[in-house]
DOPA-291397 format. One record per atom (N, C-alpha, C): residue number from 1; atom name; x, y, z. Coordinates in Angstrom, 3 decimals, padded with zeros to 6 digits. Layout:
    k   a      east     north        up
  NUM  CA         X         Y         Z
...
//
This chain:
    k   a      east     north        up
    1   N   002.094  -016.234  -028.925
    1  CA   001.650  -016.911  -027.712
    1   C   001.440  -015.875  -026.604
    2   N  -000.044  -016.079  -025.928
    2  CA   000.328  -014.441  -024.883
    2   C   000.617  -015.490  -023.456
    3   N   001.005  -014.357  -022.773
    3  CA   001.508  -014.525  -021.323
    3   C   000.645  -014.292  -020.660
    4   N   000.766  -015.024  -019.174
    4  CA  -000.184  -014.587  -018.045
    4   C  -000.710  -013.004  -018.125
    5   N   000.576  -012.193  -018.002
    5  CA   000.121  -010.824  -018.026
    5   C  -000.969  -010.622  -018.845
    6   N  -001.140  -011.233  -019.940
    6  CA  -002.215  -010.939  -021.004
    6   C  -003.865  -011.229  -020.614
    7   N  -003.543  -011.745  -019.798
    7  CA  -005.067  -012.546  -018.876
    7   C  -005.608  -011.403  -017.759
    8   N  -004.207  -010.661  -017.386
    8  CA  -004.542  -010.264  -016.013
    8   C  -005.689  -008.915  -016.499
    9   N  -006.362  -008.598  -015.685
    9  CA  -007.343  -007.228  -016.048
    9   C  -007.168  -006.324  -015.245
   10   N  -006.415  -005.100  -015.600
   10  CA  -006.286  -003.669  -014.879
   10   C  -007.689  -002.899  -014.355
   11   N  -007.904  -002.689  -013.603
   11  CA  -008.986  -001.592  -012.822
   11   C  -008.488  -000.637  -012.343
   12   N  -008.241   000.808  -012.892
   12  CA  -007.939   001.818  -012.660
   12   C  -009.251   002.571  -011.020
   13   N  -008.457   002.707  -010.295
   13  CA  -009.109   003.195  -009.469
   13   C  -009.919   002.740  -008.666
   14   N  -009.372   001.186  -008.578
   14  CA  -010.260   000.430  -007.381
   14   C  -009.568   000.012  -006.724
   15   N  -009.686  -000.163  -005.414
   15  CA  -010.850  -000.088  -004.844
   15   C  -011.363   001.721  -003.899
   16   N  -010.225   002.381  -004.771
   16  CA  -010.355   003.709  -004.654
   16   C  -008.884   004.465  -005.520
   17   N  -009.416   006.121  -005.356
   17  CA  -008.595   006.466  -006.400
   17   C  -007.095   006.501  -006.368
   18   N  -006.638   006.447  -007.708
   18  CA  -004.910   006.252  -007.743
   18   C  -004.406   004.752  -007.616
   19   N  -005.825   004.091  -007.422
   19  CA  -004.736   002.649  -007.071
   19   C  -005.338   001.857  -008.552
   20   N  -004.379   000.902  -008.828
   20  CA  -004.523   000.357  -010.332
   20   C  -004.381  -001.413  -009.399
   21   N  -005.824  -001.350  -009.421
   21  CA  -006.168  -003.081  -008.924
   21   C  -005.816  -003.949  -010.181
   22   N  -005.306  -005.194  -009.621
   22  CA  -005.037  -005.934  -011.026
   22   C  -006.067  -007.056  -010.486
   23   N  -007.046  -007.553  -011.213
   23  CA  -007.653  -008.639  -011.805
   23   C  -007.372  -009.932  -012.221
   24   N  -007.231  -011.088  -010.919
   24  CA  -007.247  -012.302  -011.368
   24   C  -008.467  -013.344  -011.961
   25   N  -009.631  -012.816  -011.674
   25  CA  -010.584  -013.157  -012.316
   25   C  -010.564  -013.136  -013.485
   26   N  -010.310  -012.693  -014.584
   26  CA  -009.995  -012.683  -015.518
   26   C  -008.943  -013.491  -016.251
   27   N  -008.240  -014.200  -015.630
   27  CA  -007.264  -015.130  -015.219
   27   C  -008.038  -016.614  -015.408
   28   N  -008.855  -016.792  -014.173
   28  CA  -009.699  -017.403  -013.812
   28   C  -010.566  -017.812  -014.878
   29   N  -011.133  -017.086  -015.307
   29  CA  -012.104  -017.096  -016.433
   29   C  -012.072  -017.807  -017.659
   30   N  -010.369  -017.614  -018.183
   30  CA  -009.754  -017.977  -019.816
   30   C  -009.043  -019.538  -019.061
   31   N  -009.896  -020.111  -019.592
   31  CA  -008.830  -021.610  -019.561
   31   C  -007.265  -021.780  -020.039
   32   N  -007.367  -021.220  -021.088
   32  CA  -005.741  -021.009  -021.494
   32   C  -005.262  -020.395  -020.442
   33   N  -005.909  -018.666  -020.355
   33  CA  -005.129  -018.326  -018.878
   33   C  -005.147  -019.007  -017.745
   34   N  -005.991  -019.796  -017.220
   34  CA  -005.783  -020.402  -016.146
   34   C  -004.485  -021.622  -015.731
   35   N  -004.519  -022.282  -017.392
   35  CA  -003.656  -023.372  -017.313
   35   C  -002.379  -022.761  -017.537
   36   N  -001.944  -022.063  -017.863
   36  CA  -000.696  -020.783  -018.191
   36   C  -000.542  -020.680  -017.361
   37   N  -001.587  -020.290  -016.129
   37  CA  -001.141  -019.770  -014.791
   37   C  -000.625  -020.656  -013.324
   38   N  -001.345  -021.904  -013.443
   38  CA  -001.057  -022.813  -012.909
   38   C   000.309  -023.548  -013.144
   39   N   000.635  -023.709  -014.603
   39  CA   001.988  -023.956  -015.155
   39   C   003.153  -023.252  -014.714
   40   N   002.764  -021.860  -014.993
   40  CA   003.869  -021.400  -014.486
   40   C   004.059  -021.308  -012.709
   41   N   003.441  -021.313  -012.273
   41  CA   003.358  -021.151  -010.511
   41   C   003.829  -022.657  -010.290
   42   N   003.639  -023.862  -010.492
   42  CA   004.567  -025.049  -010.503
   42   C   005.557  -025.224  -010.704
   43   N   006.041  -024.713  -012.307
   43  CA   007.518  -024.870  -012.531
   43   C   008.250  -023.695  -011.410
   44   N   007.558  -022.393  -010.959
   44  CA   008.707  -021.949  -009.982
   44   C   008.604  -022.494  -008.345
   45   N   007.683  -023.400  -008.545
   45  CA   007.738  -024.395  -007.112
   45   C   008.948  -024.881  -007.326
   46   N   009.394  -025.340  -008.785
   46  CA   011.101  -026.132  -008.543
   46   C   010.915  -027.382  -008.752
   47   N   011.802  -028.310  -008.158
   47  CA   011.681  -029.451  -007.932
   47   C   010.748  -030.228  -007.139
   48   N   010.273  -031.356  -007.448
   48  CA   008.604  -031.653  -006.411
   48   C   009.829  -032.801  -005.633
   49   N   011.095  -032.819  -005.846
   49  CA   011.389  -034.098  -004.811
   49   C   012.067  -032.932  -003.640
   50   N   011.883  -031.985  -003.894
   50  CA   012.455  -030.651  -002.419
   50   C   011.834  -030.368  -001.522
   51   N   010.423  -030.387  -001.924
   51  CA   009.578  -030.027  -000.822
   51   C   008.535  -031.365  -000.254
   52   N   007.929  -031.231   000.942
   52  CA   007.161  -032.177   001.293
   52   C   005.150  -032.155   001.143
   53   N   005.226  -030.707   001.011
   53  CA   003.653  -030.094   001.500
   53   C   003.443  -028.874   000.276
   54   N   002.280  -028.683   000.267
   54  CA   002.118  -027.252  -000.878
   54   C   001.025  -026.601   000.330
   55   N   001.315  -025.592   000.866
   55  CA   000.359  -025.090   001.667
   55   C  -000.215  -023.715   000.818
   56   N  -001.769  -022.985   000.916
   56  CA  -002.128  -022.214   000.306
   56   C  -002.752  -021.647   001.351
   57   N  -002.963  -020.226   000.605
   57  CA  -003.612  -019.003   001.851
   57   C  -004.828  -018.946   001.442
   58   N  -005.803  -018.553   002.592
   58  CA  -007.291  -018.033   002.194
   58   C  -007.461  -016.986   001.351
   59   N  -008.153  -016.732   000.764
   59  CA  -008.771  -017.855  -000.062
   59   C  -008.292  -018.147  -001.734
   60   N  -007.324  -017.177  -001.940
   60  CA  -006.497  -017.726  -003.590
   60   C  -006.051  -018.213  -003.517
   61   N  -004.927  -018.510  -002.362
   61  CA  -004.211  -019.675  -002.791
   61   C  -004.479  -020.734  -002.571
   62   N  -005.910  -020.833  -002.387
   62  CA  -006.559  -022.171  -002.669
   62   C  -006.867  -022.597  -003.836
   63   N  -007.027  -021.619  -004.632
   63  CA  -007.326  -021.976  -006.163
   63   C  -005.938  -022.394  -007.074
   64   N  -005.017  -021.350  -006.369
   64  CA  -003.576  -021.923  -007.070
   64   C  -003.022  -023.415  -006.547
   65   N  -003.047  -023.164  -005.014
   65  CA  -002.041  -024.369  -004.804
   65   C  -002.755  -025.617  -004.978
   66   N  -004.331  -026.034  -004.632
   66  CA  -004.563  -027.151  -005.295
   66   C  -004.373  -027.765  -006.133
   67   N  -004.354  -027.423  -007.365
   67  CA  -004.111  -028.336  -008.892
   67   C  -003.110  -028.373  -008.644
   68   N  -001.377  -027.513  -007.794
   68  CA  -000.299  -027.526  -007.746
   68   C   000.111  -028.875  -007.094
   69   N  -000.464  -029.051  -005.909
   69  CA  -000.329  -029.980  -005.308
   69   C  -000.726  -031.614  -005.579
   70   N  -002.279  -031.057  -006.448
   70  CA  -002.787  -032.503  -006.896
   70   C  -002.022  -032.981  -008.364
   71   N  -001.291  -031.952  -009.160
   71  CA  -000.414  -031.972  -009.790
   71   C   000.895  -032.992  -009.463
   72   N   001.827  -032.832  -008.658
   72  CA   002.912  -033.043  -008.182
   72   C   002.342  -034.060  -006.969
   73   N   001.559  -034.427  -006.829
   73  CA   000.724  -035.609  -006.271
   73   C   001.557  -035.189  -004.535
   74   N   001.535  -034.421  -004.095
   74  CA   001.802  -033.660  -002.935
   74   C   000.075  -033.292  -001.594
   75   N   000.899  -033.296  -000.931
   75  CA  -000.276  -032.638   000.137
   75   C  -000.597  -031.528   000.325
   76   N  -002.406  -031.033   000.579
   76  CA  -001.962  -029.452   000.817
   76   C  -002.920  -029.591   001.589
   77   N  -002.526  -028.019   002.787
   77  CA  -002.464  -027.917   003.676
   77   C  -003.233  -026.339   003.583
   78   N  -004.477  -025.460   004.491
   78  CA  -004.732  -024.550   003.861
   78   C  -004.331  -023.520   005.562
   79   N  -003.915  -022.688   005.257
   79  CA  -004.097  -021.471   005.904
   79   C  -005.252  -020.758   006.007
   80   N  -005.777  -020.959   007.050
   80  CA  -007.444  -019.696   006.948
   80   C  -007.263  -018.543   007.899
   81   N  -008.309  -017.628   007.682
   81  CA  -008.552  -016.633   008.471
   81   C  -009.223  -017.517   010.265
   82   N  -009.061  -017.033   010.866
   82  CA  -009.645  -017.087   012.548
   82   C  -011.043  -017.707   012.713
   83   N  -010.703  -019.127   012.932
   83  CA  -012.423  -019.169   013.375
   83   C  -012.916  -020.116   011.779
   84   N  -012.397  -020.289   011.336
   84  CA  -012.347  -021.279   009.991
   84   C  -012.220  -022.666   009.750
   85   N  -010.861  -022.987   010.861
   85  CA  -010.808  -024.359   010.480
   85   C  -011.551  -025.320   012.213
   86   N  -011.972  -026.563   011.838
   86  CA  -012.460  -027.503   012.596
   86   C  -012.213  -027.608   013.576
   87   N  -010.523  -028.595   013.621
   87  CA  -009.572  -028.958   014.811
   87   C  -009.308  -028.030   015.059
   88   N  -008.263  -028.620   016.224
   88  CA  -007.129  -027.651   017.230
   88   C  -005.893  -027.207   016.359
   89   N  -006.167  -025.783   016.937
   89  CA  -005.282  -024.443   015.594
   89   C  -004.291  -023.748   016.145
   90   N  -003.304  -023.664   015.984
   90  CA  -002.610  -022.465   016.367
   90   C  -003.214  -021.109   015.454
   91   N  -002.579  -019.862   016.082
   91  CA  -002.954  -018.821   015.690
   91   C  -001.758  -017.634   015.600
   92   N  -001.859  -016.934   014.894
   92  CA  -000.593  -015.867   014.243
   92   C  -001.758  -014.731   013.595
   93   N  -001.706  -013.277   014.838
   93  CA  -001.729  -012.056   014.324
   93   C  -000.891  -011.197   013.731
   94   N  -001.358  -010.499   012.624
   94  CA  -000.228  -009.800   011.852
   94   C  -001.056  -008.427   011.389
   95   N  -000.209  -007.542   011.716
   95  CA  -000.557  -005.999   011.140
   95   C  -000.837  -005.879   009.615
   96   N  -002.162  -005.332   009.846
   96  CA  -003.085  -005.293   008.548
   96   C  -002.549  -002.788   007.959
   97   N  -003.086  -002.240   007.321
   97  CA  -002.987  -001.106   007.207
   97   C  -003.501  -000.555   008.152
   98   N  -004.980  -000.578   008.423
   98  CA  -005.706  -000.034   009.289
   98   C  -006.258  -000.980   010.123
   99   N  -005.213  -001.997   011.525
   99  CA  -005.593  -002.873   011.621
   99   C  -004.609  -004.328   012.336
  100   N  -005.220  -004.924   012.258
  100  CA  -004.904  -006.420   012.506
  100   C  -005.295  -007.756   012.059
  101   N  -005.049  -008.924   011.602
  101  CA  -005.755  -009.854   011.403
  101   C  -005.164  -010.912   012.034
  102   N  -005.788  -012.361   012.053
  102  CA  -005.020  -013.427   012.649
  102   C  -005.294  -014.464   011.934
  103   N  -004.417  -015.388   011.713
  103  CA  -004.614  -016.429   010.404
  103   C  -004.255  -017.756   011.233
  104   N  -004.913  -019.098   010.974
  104  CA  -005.060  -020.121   011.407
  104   C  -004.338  -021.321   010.684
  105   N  -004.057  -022.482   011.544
  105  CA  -003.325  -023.925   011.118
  105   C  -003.659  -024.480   011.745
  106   N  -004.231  -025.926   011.253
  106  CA  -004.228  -027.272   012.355
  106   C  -002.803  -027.342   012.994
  107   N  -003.094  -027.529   014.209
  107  CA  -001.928  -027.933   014.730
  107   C  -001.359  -029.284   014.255
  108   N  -001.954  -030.043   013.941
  108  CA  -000.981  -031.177   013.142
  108   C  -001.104  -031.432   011.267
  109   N  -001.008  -030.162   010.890
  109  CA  -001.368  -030.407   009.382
  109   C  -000.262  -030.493   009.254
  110   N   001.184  -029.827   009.525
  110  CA   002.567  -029.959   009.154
  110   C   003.338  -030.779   010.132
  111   N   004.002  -031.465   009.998
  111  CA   004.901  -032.519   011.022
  111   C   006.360  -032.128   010.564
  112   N   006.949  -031.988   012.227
  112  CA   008.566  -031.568   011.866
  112   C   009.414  -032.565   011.086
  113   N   009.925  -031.443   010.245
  113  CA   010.995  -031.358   009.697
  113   C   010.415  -031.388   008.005
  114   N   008.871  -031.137   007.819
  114  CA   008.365  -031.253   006.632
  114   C   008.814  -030.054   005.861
  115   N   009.494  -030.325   004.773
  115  CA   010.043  -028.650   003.801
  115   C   008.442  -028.161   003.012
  116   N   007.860  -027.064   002.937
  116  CA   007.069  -026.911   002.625
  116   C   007.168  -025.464   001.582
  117   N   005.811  -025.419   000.438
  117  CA   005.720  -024.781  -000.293
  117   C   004.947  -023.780  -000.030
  118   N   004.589  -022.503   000.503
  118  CA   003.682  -021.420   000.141
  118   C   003.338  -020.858  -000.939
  119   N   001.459  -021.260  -001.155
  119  CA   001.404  -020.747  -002.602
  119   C   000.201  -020.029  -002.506
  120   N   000.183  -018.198  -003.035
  120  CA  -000.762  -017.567  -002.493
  120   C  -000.939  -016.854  -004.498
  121   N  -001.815  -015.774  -004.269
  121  CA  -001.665  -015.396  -005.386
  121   C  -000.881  -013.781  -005.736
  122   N  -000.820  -013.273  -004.829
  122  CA  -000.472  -011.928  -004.554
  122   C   000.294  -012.079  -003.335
  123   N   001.804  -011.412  -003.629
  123  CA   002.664  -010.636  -002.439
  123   C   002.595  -009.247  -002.710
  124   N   001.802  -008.601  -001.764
  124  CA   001.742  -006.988  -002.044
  124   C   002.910  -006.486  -000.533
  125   N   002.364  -006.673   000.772
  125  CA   003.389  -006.238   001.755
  125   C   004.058  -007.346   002.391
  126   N   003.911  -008.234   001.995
  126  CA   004.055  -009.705   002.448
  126   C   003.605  -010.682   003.998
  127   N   002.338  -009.528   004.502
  127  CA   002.713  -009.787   006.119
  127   C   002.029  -010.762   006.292
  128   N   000.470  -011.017   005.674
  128  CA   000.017  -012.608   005.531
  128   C   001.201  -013.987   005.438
  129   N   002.117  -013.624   004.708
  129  CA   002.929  -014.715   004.363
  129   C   003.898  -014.989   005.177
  130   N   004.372  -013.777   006.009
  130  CA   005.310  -013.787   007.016
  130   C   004.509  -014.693   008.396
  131   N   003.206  -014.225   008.256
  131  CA   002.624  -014.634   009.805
  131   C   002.127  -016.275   009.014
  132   N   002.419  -016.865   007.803
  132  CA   002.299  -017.905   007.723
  132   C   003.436  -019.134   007.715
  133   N   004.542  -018.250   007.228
  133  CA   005.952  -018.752   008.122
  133   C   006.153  -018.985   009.413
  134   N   005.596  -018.257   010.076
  134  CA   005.386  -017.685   011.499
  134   C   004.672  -019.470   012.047
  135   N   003.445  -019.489   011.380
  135  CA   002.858  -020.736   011.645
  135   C   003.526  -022.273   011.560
  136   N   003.909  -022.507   010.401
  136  CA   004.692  -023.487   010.124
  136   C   006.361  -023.741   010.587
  137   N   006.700  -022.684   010.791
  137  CA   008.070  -023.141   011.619
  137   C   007.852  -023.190   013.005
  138   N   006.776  -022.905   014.011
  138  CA   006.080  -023.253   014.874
  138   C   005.737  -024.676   015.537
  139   N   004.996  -025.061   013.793
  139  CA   005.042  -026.692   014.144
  139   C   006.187  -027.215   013.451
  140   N   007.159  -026.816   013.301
  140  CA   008.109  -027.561   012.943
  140   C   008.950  -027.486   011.664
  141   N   007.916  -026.937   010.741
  141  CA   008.305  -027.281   009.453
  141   C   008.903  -026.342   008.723
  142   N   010.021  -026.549   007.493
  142  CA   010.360  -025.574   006.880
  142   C   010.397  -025.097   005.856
  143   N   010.199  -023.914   005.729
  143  CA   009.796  -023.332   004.223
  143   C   010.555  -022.775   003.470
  144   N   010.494  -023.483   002.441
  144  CA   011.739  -024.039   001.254
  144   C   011.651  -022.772   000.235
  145   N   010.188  -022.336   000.226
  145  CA   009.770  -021.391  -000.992
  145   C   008.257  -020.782  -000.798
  146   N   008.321  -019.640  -001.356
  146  CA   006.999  -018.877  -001.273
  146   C   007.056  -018.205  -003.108
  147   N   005.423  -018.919  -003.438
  147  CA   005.399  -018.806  -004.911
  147   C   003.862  -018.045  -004.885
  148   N   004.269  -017.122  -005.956
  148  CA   002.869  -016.406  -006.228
  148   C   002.396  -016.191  -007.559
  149   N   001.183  -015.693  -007.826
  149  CA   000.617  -015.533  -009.328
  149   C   001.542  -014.183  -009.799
  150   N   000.851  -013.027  -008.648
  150  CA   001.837  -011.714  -008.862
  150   C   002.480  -011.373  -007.913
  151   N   003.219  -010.162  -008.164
  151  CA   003.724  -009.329  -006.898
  151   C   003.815  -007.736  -007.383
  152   N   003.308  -006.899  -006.579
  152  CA   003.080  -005.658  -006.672
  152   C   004.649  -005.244  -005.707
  153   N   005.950  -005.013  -006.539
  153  CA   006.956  -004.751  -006.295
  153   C   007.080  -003.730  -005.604
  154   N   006.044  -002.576  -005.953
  154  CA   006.437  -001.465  -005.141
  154   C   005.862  -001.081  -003.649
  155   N   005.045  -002.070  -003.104
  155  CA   005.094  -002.570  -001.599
  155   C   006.028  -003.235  -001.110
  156   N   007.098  -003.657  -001.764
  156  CA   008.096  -004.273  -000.569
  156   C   007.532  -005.035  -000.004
  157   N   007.539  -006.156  -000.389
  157  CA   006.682  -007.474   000.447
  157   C   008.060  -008.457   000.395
  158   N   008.948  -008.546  -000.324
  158  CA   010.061  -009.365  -000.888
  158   C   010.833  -008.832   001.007
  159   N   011.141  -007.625   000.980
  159  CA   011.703  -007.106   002.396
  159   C   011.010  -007.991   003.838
  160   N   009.703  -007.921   003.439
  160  CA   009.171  -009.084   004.848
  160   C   009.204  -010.595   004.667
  161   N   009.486  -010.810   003.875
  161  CA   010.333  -012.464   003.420
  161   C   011.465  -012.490   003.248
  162   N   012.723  -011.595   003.885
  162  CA   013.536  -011.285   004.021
  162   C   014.540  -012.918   004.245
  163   N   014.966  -013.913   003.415
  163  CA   015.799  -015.029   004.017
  163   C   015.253  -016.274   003.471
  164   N   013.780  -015.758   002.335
  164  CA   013.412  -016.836   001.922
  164   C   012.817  -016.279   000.721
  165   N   012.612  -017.969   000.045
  165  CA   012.946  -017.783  -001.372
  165   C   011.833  -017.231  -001.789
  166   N   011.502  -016.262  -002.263
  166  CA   010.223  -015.924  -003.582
  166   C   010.254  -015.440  -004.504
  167   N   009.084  -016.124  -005.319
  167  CA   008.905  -016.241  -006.891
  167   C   007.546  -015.812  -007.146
  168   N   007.353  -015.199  -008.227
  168  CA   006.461  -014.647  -008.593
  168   C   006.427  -014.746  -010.341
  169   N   004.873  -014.764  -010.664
  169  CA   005.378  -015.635  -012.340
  169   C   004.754  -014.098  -012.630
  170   N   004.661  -013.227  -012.449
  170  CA   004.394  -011.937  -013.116
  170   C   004.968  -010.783  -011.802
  171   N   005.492  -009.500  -012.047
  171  CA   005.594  -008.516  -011.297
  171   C   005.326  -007.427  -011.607
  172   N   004.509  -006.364  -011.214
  172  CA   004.394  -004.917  -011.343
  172   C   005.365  -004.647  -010.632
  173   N   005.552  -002.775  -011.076
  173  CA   006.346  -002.072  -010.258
  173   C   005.841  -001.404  -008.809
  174   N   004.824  -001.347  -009.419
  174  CA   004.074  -000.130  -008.578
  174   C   003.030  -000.562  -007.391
  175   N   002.208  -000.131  -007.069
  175  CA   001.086  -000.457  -006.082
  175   C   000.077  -001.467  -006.243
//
């Protein structure tokens, strides 16, 4: 039986040299891998009577947390980049490498005291995910768990989610 890992596709040297990009498209692609991948990113959501919301980041964890959510017959809720969503948004900038970005929420997509799920596909430094905590305990709500496809361990992204729970259904060591 293969594992997610078996789906994933290595790219040596992209998006420049020394770095070993990993490939979810390829993921994407294999139905087995896809449903493997979705499976497992649910079962480490946990229990569906713990949380209230499955929220996902632009733009993978839109592909993950949907079926997660329409799965577990849950709500989801999306995180975008600036300038994305419709309504009235709060906003959360967060230090990029060379940089800055700022990521968006309806102001009433989460209602206090809702326990909520973060589901992205990659924790590499974790600061997207931090400035999406950032958002949701803002309006109120609290986040029970942060679940991903991978995590590139040797960025220390686990250190900027420092107090909350994350899971990851595959991990590298390295970059």
């Amino acid at each position: 039986m293969k594992k997610i890992e078996d789906y994933v596709r290595t790219i040596p040297d992209f998006p420049k040299k020394g770095i070993m990009f990993r490939d979810i498209t390829s993921v994407l692609q294999d139905a087995d891998g896809l449903h493997l991948a979705i499976d497992e990113m649910q079962r480490l959501c946990g229990d569906p009577d713990d949380f209230d919301v499955v929220v996902g980041l632009e733009s993978r964890g839109f592909l993950f947390g949907m079926p997660i959510a329409y799965n577990l017959h849950k709500p989801f809720v999306l995180v975008r980049k600036k300038g994305k969503l419709p309504c009235e948004t709060i906003e959360q900038t967060y230090d990029l490498e060379y940089g800055q970005a700022t990521i968006e929420i309806h102001k009433d997509a989460i209602k206090p005291g809702q326990r909520v799920i973060i589901v992205d596909d990659l924790i590499a430094t974790g600061g997207t995910v931090a400035a999406a905590i950032k958002l949701i305990e803002r309006l109120g709500g609290k986040v029970d768990r942060t679940v991903f496809l991978m995590e590139l361990a040797g960025l220390n992204g686990r250190k900027a989610l420092e107090g909350y729970d994350v899971e990851a259904a595959i991990s590298y060591p390295g970059a």
